[in-house]
N, C-alpha and C positions, 0 to 999 in steps of 0.2 A: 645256474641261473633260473631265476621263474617265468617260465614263458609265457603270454595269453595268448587267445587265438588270431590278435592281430598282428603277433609275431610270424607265426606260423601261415599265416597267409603271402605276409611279403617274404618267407624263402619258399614257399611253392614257387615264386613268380619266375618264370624265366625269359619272359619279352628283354626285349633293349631297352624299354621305359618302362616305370613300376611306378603309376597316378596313386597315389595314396591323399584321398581328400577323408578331412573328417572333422568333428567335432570335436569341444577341449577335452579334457582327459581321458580322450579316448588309445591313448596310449602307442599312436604311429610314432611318433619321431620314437619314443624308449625304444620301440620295438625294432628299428632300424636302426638303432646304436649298436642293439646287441648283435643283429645279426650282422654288419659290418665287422664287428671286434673278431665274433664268431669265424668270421672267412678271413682274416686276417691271419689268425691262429692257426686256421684249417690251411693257407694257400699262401707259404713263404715268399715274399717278395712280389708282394699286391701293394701296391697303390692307390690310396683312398681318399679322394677330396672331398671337405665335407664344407659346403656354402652358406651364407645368407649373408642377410641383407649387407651388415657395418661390423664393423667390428665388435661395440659394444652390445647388439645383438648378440653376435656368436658367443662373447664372454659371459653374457647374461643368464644366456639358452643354454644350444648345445654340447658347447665347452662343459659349462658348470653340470651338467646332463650327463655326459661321458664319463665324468674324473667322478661323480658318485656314481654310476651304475658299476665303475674299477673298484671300487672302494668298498662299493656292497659285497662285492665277491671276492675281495681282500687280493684284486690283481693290481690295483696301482703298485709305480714303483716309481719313486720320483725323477730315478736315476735315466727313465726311461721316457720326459718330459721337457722336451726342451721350449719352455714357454716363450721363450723372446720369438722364435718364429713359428709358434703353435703346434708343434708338430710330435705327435706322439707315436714312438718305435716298438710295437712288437715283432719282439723277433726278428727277420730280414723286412717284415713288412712295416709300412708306414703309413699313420693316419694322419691328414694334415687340414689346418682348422685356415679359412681365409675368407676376406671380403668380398661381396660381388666390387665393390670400388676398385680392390687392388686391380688394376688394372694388367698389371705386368704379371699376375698370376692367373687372372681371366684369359689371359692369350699365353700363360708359358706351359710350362712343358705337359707333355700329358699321361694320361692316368690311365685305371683300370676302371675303377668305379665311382663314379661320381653321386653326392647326394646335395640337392638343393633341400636348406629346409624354407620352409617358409614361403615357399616360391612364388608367389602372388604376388612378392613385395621385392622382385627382380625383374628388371623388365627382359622380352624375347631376346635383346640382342646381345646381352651380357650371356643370356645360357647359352645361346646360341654360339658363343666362343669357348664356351666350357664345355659343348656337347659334341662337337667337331674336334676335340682334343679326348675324349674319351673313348678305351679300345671295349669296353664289354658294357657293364651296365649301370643306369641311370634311373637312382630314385629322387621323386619330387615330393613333397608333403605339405599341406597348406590349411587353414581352415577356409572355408568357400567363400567368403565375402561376398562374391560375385565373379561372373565371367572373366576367365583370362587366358593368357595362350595355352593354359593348358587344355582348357577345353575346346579354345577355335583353333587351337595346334596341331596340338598331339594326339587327343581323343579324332581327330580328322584321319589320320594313318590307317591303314588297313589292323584289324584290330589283330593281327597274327604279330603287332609291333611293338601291342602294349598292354599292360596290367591294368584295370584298375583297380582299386581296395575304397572301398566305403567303409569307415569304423566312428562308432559313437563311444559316448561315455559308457554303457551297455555292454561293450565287448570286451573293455579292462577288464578284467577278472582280479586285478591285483588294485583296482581304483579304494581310495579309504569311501567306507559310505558316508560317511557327513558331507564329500564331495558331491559324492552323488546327489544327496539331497538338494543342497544346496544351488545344483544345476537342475531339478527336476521343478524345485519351488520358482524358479522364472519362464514356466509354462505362461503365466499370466503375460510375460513379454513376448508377442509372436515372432517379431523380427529376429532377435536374438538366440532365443531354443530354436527357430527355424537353423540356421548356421551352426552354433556352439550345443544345441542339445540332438538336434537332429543331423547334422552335416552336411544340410542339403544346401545349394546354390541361393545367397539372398540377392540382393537388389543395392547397388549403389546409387538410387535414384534420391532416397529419402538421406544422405549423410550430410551433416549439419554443416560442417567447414570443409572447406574445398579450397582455403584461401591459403594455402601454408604451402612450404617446399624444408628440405633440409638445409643443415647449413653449418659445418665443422664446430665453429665456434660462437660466443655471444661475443658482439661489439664491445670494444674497449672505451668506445664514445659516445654516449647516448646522452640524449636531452633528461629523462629520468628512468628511475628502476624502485620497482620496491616487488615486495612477496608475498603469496597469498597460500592461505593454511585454511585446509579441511580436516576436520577431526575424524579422529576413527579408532579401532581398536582390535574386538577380537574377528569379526566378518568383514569389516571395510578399513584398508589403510589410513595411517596419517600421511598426510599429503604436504609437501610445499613446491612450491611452483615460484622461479625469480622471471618477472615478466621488465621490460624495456624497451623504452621505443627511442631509434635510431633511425635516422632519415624516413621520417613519415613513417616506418615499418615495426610493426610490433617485434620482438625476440624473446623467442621462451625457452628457458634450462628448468629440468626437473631437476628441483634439490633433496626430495626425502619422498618415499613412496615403501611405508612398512607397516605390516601389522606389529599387534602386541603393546604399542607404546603407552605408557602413562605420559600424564602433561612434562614430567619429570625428566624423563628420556627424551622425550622430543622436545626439551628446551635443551638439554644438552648435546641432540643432535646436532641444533641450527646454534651453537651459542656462540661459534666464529661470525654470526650476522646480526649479534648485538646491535644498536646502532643503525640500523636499518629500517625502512618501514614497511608492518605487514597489514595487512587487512584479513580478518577470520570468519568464518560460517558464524554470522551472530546467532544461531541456535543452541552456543553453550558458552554462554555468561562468563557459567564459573572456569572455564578453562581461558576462556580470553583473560579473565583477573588472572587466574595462574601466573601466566605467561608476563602480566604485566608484573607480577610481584619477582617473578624471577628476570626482570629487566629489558623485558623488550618493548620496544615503541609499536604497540599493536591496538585494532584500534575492529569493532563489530562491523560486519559489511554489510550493505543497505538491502531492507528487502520492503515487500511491500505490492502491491496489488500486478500481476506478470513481471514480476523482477525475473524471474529466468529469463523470459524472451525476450526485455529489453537489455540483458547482461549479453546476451546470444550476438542481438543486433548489435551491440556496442564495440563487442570481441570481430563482427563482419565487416566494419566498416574498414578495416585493414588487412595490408599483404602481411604474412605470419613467416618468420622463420624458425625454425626449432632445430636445436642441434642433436645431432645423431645419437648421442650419447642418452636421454632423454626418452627410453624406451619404451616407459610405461606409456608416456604421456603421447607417442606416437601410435602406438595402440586403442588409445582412447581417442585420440581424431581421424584414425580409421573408423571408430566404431561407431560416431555416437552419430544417432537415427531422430529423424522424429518418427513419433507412435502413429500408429494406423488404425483409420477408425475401422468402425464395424463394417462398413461397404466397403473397406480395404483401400481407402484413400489418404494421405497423409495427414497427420492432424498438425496445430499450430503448438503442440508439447513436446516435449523432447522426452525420449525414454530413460529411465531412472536408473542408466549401466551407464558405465563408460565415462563417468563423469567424478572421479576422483581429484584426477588436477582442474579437468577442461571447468569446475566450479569454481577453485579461487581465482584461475582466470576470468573466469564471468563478473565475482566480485569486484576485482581489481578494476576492470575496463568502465563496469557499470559506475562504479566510483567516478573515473578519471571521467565519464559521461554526464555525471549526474546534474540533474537540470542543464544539460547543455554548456555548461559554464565555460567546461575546460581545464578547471579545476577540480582539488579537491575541500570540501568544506571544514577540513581541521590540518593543520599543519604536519606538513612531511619534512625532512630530507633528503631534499633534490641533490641530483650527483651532476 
């Protein structure tokens, strides 16, 4: 295996907690996959649970993390993969993949090591049934968002209790550099390089929507639904977002969130939603025509003198559900800030990250807002 020195940090660690906060590709959760496998290998018949948030986090993330870091080193064995209940078998040892939700695995049996990823996005009392069930050690890993039990927790213990590891994008040694750059060139974003380029603790004061909770599934009954599409390609994805409002409450599934796509690809992505209606970033004409020549009912979204802020307001005026599956899209309403002026006060802009879906939702709501009406001004199909 290629190790960096963030690996090697978290197996010096020998506390009962191992705090590993950091910024994005700074290479903690890899580096804690391997050394998990590592002691698996090394320590027959260990026991390794490995946590976050939902399910389709874990399949998204660490899941899909683990089975290529196996694969790089040519150890998968499928034989050795039992996916219906996530559990992968080295040897007498076993690594096993589950929900903070599961509930019946948050309280069942217990383990050797445990590893929360993401753990900011857990609350205390779920670890806390996963920590009381653990016999040796426990690592956490998170990007800093802001304050949370790990630091009015854990970091409170006598520090003879716990690790902690600060790593940036800096300490990958194996990071691609166009990554790098690419996180170096939103220095101009302070909020953001503060958390994802630097790792340090930001602020949840300035986060835009506060109005949302999760939610299994979208309503099978709703007053209307239609879909909203942001273009993208080689730096920022194509985006579609199916938005719905159900008893007074908005509902959002993310339906497409990929680089690379031509108009082409991503008509044949969504082309089971024929028939449907979307609203688009009118900043590209010729691809809304695309879309309409290859048969979709899609139609430029309104812009014009603070359309953001009054799309922003339009998206506030309602409770949000989003269902868990939806991952990008919950990432981005973790994320998204207003900008800070120069005296370090919040501005009335919103910063220019985190806004791949949370934009055709601005479109779609500003629509369904526009002049107050209640309507929209060209015909849909309502469901």
């Amino acid at each position: 295996m290629e190790l960096t020195p963030v690996f090697f940090k978290h197996s010096k660690a020998k506390t009962r907690y191992v705090i590993s906060q950091g910024g994005t590709s700074a290479g903690k959760t890899w580096s804690i996959l391997q050394l998990l496998y590592l002691r698996a290998v090394k320590y027959p018949g260990l026991h390794i649970s490995i946590v976050a948030e939902s399910l389709p986090v874990l399949k998204r993330g660490v899941i899909r993390d683990f089975i290529k870091m196996l694969k790089d080193e040519d150890a998968y064995d499928e034989k050795n993969h039992n996916k219906t209940d996530n559990i992968y078998n080295i040897g007498k040892s076993k690594i096993e993949f589950f929900s903070a939700e599961d509930s019946s695995k948050v309280r069942g049996a217990r383990r050797d090591i445990l590893f929360v990823n993401e753990a900011n996005n857990i609350n205390y009392d779920a670890f806390t049934e996963m920590e009381v069930r653990t016999t040796q050690q426990i690592f956490i890993d998170f990007n800093p968002l802001s304050l949370f039990w790990a630091h009015t927790k854990l970091m409170l213990l006598p520090e003879s209790e716990f690790t902690f590891i600060k790593s940036t994008y800096k300490d990958n040694s194996m990071l691609n550099p166009h990554i790098a750059r690419s996180i170096e060139l939103k220095q101009n974003e302070p909020e953001w390089f503060k958390v994802y380029g630097l790792g340090e603790i930001g602020s949840s004061e300035g986060i835009i929507f506060n109005n949302w909770e999760l939610c299994d599934e979208m309503p099978k009954d709703f007053q209307w639904c239609m879909y909203g599409i942001d273009w993208g390609f080689s730096v920022d994805p194509s985006t579609c977002i199916k938005v719905a409002m159900s008893e007074g409450c908005i509902w959002l599934d993310e339906i497409l969130y990929e680089k690379g796509l031509t108009n082409l690809d991503l008509s044949n992505k969504i082309n089971h939603l024929k028939g449907e209606s979307f609203v688009a970033d009118s900043a590209e004409p010729k691809s809304i025509e695309d879309l309409k020549r290859y048969g979709f009912n899609i139609k430029a979204s309104i812009k014009g003198p603070d359309s953001i802020r009054r799309g922003i307001d339009a998206v506030k005026k309602y409770k949000m559900f989003v269902t868990k599956s939806s991952t990008n899209l919950i990432k981005e309403l973790r994320n998204y800030q207003w900008k800070r002026t120069s005296n370090g006060d919040w501005s009335p802009t919103p910063i220019d990250s985190w806004n791949h879906l949370i934009d055709p939702l601005r479109y779609i709501m500003a629509e369904r807002d526009n002049k107050g009406s209640g309507k929209f001004d060209y015909e849909f199909q309502f469901i």
